[in-house]
C-alpha positions in Angstrom: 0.0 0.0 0.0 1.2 3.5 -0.8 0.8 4.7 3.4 3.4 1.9 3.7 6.0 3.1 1.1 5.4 6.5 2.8 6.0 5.6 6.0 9.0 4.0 5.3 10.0 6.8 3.2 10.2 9.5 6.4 11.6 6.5 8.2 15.0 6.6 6.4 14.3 10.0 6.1 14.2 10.2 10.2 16.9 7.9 10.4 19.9 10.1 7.6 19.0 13.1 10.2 20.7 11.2 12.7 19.2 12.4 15.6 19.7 10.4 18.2 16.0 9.0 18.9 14.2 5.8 18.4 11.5 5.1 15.6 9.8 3.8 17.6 9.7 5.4 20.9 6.2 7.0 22.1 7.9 10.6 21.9 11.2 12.2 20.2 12.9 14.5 22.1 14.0 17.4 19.2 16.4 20.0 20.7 19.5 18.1 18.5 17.4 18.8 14.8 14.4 21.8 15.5 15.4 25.7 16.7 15.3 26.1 20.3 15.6 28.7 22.7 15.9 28.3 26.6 17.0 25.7 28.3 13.8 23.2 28.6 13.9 20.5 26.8 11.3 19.7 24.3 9.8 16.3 23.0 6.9 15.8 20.8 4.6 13.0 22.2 3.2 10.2 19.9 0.0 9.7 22.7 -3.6 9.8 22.7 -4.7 13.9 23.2 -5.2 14.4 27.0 -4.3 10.9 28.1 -0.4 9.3 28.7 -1.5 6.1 26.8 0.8 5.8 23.2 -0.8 6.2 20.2 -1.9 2.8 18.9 1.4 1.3 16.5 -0.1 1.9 13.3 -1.6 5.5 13.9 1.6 6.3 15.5 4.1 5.5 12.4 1.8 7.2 10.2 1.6 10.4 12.5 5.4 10.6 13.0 5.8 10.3 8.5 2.9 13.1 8.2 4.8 15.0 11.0 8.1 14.7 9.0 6.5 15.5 5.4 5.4 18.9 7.3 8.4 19.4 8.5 10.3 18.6 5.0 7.6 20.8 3.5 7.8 24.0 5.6 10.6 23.6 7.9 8.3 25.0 11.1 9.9 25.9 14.4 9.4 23.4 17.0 5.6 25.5 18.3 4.2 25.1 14.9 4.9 21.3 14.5 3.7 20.8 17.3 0.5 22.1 16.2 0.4 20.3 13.9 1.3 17.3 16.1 -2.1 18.0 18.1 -4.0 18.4 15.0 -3.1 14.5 13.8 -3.7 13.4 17.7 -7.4 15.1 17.3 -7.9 13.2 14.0 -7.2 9.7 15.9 -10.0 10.8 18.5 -12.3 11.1 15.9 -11.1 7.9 13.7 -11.2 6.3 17.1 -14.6 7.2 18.0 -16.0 6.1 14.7 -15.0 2.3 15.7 -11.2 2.2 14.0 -7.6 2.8 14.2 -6.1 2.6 10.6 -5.7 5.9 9.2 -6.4 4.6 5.4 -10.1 4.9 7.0 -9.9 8.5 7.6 -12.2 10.7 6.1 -13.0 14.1 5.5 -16.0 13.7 7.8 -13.7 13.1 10.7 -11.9 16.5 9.6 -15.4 18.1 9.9 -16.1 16.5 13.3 -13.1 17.3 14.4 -13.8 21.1 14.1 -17.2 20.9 15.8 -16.0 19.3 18.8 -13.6 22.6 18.8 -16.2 24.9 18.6 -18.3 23.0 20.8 -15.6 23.6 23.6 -15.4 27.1 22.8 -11.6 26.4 21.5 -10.3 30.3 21.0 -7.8 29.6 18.4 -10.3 28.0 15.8 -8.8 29.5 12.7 -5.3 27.9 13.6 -6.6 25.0 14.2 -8.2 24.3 11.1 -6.0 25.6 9.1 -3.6 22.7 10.7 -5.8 20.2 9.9 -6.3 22.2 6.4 -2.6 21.3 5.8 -2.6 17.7 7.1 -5.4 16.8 4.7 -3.1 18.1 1.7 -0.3 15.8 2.8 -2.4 13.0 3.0 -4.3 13.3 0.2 -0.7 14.8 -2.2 0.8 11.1 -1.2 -3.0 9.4 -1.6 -2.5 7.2 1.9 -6.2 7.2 2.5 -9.0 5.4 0.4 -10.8 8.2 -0.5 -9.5 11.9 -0.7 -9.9 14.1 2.0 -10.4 17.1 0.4 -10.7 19.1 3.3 -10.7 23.1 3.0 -11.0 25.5 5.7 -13.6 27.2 6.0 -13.7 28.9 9.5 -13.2 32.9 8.8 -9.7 34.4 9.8 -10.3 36.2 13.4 -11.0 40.0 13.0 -7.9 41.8 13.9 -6.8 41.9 17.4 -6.8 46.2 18.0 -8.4 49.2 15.7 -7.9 52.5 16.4 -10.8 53.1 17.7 -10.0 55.9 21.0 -12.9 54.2 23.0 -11.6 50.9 22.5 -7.9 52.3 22.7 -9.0 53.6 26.1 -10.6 50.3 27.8 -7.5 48.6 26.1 -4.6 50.6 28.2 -5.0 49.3 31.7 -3.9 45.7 30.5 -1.3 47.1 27.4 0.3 49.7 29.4 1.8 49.9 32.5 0.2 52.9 35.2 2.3 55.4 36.2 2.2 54.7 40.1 3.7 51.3 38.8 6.6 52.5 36.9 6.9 54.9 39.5 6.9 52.5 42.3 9.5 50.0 40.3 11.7 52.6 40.4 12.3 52.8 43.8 12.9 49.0 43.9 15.3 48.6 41.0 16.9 51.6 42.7 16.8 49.9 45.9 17.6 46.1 45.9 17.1 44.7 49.4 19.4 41.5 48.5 22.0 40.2 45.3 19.4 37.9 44.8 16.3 40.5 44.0 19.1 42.3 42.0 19.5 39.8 39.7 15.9 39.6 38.8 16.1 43.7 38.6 19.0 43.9 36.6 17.7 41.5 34.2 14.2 43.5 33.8 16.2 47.0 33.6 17.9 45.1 30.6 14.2 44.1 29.5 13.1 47.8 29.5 16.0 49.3 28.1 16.0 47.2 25.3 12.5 46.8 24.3 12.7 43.4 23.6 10.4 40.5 23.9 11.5 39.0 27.3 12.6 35.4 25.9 15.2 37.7 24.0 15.8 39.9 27.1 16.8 36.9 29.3 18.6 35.1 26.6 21.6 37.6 26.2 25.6 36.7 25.9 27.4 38.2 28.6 29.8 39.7 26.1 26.5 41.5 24.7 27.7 45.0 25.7 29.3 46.9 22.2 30.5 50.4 22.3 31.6 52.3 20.0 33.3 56.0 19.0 31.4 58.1 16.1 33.4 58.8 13.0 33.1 61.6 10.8 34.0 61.4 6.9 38.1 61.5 7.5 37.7 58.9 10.0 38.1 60.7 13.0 36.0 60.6 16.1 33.5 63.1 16.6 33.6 65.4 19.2 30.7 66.5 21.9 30.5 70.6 21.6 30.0 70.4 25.5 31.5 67.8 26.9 34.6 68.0 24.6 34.2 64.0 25.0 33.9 61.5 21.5 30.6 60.9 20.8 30.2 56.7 21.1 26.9 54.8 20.4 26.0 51.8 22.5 24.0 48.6 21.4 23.4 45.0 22.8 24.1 41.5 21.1 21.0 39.6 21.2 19.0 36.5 19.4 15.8 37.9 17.9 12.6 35.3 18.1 12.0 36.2 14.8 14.5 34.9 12.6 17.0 33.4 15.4 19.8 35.7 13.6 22.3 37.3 15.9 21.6 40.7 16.1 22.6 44.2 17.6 19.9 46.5 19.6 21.6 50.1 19.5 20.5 52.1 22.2 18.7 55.5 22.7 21.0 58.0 24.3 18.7 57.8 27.4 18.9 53.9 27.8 22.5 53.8 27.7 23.0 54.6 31.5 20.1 52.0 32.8 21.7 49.1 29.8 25.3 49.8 31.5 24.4 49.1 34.7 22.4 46.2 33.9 25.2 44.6 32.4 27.3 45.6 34.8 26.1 44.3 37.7 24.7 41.5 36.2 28.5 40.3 34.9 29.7 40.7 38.3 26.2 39.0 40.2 26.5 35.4 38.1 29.9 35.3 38.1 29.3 32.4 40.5 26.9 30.2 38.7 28.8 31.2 35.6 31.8 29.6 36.8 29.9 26.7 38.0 28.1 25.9 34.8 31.1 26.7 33.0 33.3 23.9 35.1 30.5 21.1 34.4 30.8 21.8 30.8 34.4 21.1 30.7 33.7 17.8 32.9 30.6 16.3 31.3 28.8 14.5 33.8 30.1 15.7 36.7 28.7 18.5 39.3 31.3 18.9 41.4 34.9 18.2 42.3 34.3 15.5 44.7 35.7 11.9 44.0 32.4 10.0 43.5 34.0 7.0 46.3 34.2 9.7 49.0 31.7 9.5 51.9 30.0 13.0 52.4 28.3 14.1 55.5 24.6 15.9 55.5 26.4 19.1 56.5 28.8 18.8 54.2 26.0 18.4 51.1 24.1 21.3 53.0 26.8 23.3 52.0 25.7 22.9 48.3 22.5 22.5 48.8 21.3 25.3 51.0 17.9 24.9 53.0 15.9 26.7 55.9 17.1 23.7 58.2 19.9 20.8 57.8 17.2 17.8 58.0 15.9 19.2 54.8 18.4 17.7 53.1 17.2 14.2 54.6 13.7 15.1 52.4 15.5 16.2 49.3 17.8 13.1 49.3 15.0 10.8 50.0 12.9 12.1 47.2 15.5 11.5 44.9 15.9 8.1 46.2 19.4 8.3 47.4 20.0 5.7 50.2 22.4 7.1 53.4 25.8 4.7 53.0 26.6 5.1 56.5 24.5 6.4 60.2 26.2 8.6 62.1 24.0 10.2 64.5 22.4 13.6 63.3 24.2 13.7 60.4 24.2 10.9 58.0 26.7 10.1 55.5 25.9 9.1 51.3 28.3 8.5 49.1 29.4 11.2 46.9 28.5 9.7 43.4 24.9 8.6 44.2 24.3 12.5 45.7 25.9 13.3 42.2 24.2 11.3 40.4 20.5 12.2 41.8 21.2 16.0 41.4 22.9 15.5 37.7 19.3 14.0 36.6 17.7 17.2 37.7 19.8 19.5 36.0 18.7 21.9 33.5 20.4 21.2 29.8 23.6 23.0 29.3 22.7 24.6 25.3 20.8 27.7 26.1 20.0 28.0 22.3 20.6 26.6 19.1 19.8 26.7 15.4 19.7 23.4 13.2 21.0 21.1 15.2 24.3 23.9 15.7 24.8 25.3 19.2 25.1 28.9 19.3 24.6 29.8 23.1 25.5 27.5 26.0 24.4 27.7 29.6 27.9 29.1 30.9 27.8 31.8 27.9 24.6 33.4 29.3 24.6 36.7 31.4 21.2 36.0 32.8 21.9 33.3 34.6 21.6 32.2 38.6 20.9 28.9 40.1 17.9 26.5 41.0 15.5 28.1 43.8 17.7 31.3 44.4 15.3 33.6 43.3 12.3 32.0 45.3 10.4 34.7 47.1 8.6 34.7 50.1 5.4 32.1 50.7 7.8 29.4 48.0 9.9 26.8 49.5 13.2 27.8 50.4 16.4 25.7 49.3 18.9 27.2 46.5 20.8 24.1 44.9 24.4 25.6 44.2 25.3 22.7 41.8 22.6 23.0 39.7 23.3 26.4 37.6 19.9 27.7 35.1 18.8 30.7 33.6 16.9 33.5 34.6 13.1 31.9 34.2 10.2 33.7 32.9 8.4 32.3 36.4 11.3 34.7 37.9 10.8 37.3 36.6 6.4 37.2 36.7 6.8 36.3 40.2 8.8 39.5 41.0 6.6 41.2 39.1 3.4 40.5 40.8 1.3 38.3 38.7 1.8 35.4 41.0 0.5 34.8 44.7 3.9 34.5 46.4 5.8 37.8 47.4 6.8 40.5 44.3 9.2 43.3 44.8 6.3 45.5 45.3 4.6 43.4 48.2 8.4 43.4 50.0 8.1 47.6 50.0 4.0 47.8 50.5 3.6 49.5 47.1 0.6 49.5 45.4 -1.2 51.4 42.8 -3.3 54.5 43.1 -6.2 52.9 44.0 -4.3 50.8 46.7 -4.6 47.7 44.9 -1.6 45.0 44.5 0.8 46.0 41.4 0.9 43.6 38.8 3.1 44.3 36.0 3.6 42.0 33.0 6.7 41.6 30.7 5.2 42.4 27.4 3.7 45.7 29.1 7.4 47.1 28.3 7.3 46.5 25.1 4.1 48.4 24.3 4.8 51.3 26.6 8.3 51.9 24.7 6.7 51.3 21.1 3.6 53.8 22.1 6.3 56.7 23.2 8.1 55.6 19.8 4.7 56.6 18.0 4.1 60.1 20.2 8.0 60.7 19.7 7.4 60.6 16.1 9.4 58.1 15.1 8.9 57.2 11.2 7.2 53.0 11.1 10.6 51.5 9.3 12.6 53.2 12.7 9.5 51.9 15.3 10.0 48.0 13.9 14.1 48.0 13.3 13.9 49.3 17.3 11.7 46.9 18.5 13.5 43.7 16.7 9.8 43.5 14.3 10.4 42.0 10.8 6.6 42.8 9.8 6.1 46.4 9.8 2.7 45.8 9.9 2.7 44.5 13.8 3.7 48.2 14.8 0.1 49.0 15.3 -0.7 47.0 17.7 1.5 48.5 20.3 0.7 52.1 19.3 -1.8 52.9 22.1 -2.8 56.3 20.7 -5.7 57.1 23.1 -2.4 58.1 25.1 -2.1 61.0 22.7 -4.8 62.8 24.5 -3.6 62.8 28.3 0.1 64.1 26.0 -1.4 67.3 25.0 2.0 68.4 23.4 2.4 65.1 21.9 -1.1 64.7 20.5 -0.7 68.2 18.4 1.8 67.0 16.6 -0.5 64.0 15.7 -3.4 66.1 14.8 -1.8 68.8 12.6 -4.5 69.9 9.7 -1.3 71.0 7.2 2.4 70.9 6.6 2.9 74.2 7.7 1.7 73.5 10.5 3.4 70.5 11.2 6.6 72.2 10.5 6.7 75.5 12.3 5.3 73.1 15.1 8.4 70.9 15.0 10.4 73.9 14.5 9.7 75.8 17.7 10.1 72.6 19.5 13.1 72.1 18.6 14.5 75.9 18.6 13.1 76.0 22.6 13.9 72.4 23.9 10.6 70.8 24.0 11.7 68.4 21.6 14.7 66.2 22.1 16.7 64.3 19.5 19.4 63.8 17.2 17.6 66.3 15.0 17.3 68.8 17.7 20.9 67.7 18.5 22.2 68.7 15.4 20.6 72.2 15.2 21.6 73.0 18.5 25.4 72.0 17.9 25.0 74.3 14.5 23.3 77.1 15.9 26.3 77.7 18.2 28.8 77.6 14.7 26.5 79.5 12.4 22.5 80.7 13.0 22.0 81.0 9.4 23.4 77.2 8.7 21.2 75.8 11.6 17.9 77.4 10.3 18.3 76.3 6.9 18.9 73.1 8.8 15.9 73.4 10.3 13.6 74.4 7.1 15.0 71.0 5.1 14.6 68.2 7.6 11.5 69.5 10.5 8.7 67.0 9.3 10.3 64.3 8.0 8.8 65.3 4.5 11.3 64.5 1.8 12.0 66.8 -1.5 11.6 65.5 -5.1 12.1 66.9 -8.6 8.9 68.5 -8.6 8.4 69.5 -4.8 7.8 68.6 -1.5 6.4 64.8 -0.7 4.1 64.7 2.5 3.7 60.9 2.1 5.1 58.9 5.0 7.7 57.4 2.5 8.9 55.2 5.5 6.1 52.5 5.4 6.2 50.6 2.3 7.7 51.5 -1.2 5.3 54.5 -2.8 2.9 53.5 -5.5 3.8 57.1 -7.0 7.3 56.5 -6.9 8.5 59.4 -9.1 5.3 59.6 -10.6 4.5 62.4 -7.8 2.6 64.6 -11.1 0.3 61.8 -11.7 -2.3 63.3 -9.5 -0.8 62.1 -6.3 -2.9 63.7 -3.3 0.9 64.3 -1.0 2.5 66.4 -4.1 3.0 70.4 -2.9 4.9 73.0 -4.9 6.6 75.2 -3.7 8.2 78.6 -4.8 11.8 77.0 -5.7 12.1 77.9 -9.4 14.5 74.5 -9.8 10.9 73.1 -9.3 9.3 74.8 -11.8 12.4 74.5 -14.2 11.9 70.6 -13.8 8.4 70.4 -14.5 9.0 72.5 -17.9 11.4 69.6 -19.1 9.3 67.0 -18.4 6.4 68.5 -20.0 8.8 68.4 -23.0 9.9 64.9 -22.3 6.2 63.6 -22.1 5.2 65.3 -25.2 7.9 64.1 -27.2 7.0 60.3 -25.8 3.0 61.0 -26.3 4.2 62.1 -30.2 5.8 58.9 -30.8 3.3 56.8 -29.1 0.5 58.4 -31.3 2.4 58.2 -34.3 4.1 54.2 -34.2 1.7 52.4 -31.8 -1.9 52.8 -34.1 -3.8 50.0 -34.3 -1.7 48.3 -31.8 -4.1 46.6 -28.7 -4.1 48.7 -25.6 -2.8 51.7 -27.3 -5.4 53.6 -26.1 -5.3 53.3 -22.9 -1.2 53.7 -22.6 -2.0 57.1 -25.0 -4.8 58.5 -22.5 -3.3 57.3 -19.6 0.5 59.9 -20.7 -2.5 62.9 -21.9 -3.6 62.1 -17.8 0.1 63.1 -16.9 1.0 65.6 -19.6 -2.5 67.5 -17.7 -1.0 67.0 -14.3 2.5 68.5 -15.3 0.5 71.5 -16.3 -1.0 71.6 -13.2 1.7 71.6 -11.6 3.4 74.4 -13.4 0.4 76.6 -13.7 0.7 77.0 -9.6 3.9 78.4 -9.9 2.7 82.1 -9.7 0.4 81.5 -7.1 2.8 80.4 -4.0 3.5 83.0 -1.5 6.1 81.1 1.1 3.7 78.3 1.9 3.8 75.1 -0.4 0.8 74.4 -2.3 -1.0 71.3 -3.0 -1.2 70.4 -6.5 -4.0 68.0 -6.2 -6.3 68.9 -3.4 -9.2 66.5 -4.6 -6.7 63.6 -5.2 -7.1 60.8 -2.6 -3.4 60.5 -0.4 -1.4 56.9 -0.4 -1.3 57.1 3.6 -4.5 56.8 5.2 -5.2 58.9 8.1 -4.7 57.2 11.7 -8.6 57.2 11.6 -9.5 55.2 8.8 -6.5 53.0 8.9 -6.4 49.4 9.8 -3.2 47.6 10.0 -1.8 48.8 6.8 -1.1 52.4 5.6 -1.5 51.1 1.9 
C-alpha cells in the first residue's frame, strides 16, 4: 500500500537526520534537529490527546511520517509542529470514535467532526486549528495514503484583527497594554533599591528588558559579552567630538538572538537607555559570576557536578553546603525524594556516598545549550549573562532551598513572580507599594514592550525606525503597540498627531526644537550648529523639520517610510501628497518634463496605431501631460507656503482614523 511506502519513506528520512531518537519510541525529544531557545527541553509525544496512553502502532508510524512530510515541507519551528502534532492526535480521537484505528479509514468527515468538537468547547484559536488540519489533509491526500480523498478546505473565517484604532476601544485597552504610572513609579524605587543580590539579579535582568525593548525570551537570553560600544566617526575617519563635553561621541547597542528569525543581532540604544543598559550589564556580569563559573566547570567535565571523588563519603552538613535549605534535615527530604540511600548512620548527620548525591542532582539539571539553530549550538548555559541557580530567586510564601550545583537561567516564572502576577511575594509586596487605588501591582513583561513602542509613536518616530527598534520583521505589527488614546492625556504630543497641514506640522516641530521641548538627534544637530552658524542651523531646520522628503517636482508629505510608494516618481500623476513650492528649480523641472512627455505621447501616437491597448497607454500619458500642467500653472500662485497640487486627489497614507493595519 502507498501509506506503507510513505511511511518507510520518512523513516529513512528520520533515520539520515541522525538524531539520536528511536523510531519507535512513544515521543522524540527534538532540541538536536528543531530551533530552540531556553533551556527546557522539548519532545513531541506520539500519545492519545489528554491521556499518557501511546498512540496505537499503526496510527503512531503514520503520525510521526505526516509529522516529517510537514516538517520537509515548511521547515516550522518546534511551536508550529507541534501544532500540527495535536492536530493528527485530534484526528485519531475522531477515527477512534468512529470504531477504527487505521488511518487509510480517515475521512474528510472526521476532519469536519473534528472542528465541531472545537467549537463546541469554545476552542479560542479556531482559525489555527483548522488551518492545521487544512494542511494535514493536503499531505495526505498529495501522497494518496487514504481510500478516498480528504479534500478538506478550511472554511472557519480568519479572526478579525486583534486592535483598531478606535479611542474608545484604545482607552478600555490601556490598563492591561500599558503599565500605570504609580507602577513604573513604584518599580523605580525597587530597582533603585535592591534589598538583597538575589532581588538584583531579577532587577538587573528586567532593567535590561526595559532598556532594550525586547520580547522578554530575547531579554533573558543575552551573551554576557552583549555590551558593544563604539566611537562616532566623521568622513576623515576621525572621532566626533561633543560641543560640551569635549568628550567623542560613542553609540552603544546589545548583542542579542531575535525570536524572529533566530539571527544574531545588535539593539543600538537610545541616548537615554545607555545609563540604565550599563548598569544592567554591569552588575549582572559581576552578580552570576558564581553560577557562571559553576556551569562553565561542568561543561568542561561532562557529567560531573562537582569536584568531589564519587567513592568519598560526604556528610549531611557537608552536602548542605551545596545544597542550601531553611534547616539541615531538609536535606534528609531532598535526598530521599531522589531516592538516594544514606551509605553510612552517624548520628544527626548521616553520611551518602558522593556519586549517588551526584548522580540524583545531575538528573535534575537543567540542559547546558541555552540556544541553538539546526542542530548547531550557538549559546551554552555558561555563555549566558542572565543566569543564577535552582530556587535562588524563590520569594517569600515558596519553599526555600537554593541548589548551588545546579546552575539555570533567569526563568520567565522569575521574573512574573517579582513582578506581581503570581500569589507569592513581588518586589512591590516586599516595600508595601501598590497602585493608586491601593490595589496590589501587577506588572507584566510584554507591558514594556508596548509602553516603549507607544512613546516611539508620540515621539514621532517614522514606522521602518519603530520596527528595526523593536526587533519587528513585519512592519505591519507596529500597530498594535501604538496605544494612541495616550495622545490625548500628552497634550503636546497629540498636536503633533493632529496637525491639519504641513505648515503647520513644520513651524510646530520647529519651535520645538529651537526651545527644547523636543529632544533628538535632529534637535541635536541644530543645537550644535546654531552655536557655529545661526543662518546654517535654520536652513537646517527648514530641510529636515517633518520628516517630509523633497523631489524633482516638490515637496512629498507621504510617509515614504512605510512601504515602497505606489507614485514612486510619478508624484505629477495626481498624487494627493505632491506640494509645490516657490523653488524655481521646481518649476524648471516640470518644464522639461512636459517636454519629455510630449515628445513620448508624439511617438506613441504616431508608431503604436492600431496596436491593442494603445489607447489606454496614449490617454493614460495625456492624464500626466494634464497633471505636469497643473503643476506648473501653480507656480505664480505660491507665497512662502507650499501648495497642494492636487487637493481632490485621494493620499497613499491613510489617516490614523480610517487606517487598519496597513497604511497602503
Amino acid at each position: 500500500m502507498k501509506i506503507d511506502e510513505f511511511i518507510a519513506r520518512q523513516r529513512k528520512f528520520f533515520e539520515a537526520m541522525d538524531t539520536g531518537e528511536d523510531w519507535d519510541a512513544s515521543s522524540w525529544r527534538v532540541d538536536s534537529w528543531l530551533d530552540t531557545r531556553g533551556i527546557k527541553s522539548r519532545s513531541l509525544p506520539f500519545t492519545m490527546l489528554g491521556k499518557k496512553d501511546p498512540l496505537p502502532q499503526v496510527f503512531s508510524d503514520f503520525t510521526k511520517a505526516v509529522l516529517l512530510s510537514i516538517y520537509q515541507l515548511k521547515r516550522p519551528k518546534f511551536a508550529a509542529l507541534f501544532a500540527y502534532l495535536i492536530g493528527i492526535r485530534r484526528l485519531f480521537n475522531e477515527l477512534s470514535t468512529a470504531g477504527s484505528i487505521y488511518p487509510a479509514d480517515l475521512r474528510g468527515e472526521h476532519f469536519l467532526s473534528a472542528i465541531e468538537a472545537l467549537k463546541r468547547d469554545e476552542y479560542k484559536n479556531l482559525y489555527d486549528a483548522a488551518n492545521c488540519l487544512a494542511l494535514i489533509g493536503s499531505v495526505i491526500d498529495k501522497h494518496e495514503l487514504t481510500l478516498f480523498p480528504i479534500d478538506f478546505i478550511c472554511q472557519i473565517q480568519a479572526p478579525t484583527p486583534r486592535l483598531r484604532h478606535d479611542p474608545m476601544m484604545e482607552r478600555e485597552a490601556l490598563s492591561s497594554k500599558l503599565p500605570s504610572r504609580e507602577a513604573m513609579i513604584a518599580y523605580a524605587q525597587c530597582t533603585n533599591n535592591p534589598i538583597n543580590e538575589r532581588e538584583e539579579i531579577l532587577l538587573r535582568t528586567i532593567d535590561l528588558h526595559i532598556a532594550m525593548g525586547a520580547r522578554i525570551n530575547e531579554s533573558m537570553l543575552v551573551p554576557v559579552d552583549c555590551w558593544i560600544e563604539k566611537k562616532l566617526l566623521d568622513n576623515q575617519g576621525l572621532p566626533i567630538i561633543d560641543s560640551v563635553t569635549k568628550l567623542a561621541l560613542t553609540e552603544c547597542g546589545i548583542k542579542y538572538f531575535p525570536e524572529k528569525g533566530f539571527e544574531p543581532s545588535i539593539h543600538w540604544l537610545a541616548d537615554s537607555d545607555v545609563p540604565l543598559a550599563r548598569r544592567a550589564i554591569k552588575r549582572l556580569t559581576v552578580l552570576t559570576k558564581r553560577a557562571r563559573s559553576v556551569a562553565c566547570w561542568q561543561h568542561e567535565n561532562p557529567g560531573r557536578l562537582w569536584d568531589v571523588d564519587p567513592q568519598v563519603l560526604v556528610s549531611r552538613s557537608f552536602i548542605n553546603i551545596y545544597v542550601e535549605t531553611a534547616a539541615p534535615y531538609d536535606v534528609n527530604r531532598i535526598l530521599d525524594r531522589l531516592h538516594v540511600r544514606i551509605a553510612r548512620e552517624q548520628t544527626g548527620n548521616p553520611e551518602y556516598l558522593a556519586g549517588d548525591v551526584e548522580s540524583a542532582f545531575l538528573a535534575e539539571r537543567d540542559s547546558q545549550v541555552a540556544f541553538q539553530k539546526n542542530g548547531k549550538v550557538i549559546l551554552r548555559l555558561h555563555e549566558c549573562l542572565c543566569i543564577g541557580f535552582i530556587g535562588l530567586f524563590r520569594l517569600k510564601g515558596q519553599t526555600n532551598s537554593v541548589n548551588w550545583l545546579l546552575p539555570t537561567l533567569v526563568k520567565f516564572a522569575d521574573i512574573t513572580g517579582a513582578l506581581g502576577n503570581t500569589s507569592a511575594e513581588s518586589i512591590f509586596d516586599r516595600r508595601q507599594l501598590t497602585e493608586a487605588d491601593g490595589t496590589r501591582i501587577s506588572l507584566r513583561t510584554h507591558q514594556s514592550r508596548h509602553w516603549r513602542n507607544t512613546l516611539y509613536k508620540l515621539g514621532g518616530m517614522t514606522e521602518i525606525q519603530q520596527a528595526l527598534a523593536m526587533g519587528r520583521k513585519d512592519i505591519k505589527q507596529n500597530v498594535y503597540y501604538q496605544h494612541v488614546a495616550l495622545d490625548t492625556e500628552l497634550a503636546f504630543h497629540s498636536a503633533f498627531v493632529e496637525f491639519q497641514s504641513y505648515h503647520e506640522k513644520v513651524q510646530y516641530l520647529q519651535s520645538g526644537i529651537v526651545n527644547g521641548k523636543i529632544q533628538g538627534a535632529l534637535a541635536e544637530t541644530y543645537h550644535h550648529l546654531n552655536k557655529q552658524d545661526p543662518v546654517l542651523a535654520s536652513d537646517f531646520l527648514d530641510t529636515h523639520a517633518g520628516g517630509v522628503h523633497v523631489t524633482l517636482w516638490g515637496i512629498c508629505t507621504n510617509d515614504f517610510s512605510r512601504e515602497p510608494c505606489q507614485k514612486h516618481l510619478q508624484c505629477f500623476d495626481n498624487c494627493g501628497h505632491l506640494h509645490r513650492t516657490d523653488d524655481a528649480r521646481e518649476a524648471d523641472n516640470l518644464r522639461k518634463l512636459l517636454e519629455l512627455n510630449m515628445e513620448v505621447l508624439t511617438k506613441m501616437q504616431s508608431e503604436c496605431v492600431g496596436e491593442a491597448g494603445a489607447d489606454k497607454w496614449i490617454a493614460e500619458q495625456e492624464r500626466k501631460i494634464e497633471g505636469i500642467r497643473k503643476a506648473i500653472t501653480l507656480s505664480d500662485k505660491i507665497v512662502g507656503i507650499p501648495i497642494k497640487v492636487f487637493p481632490e486627489a485621494a493620499g497613499i497614507t491613510k489617516s490614523i482614523s480610517t487606517r487598519r493595519g496597513s497604511s497602503v
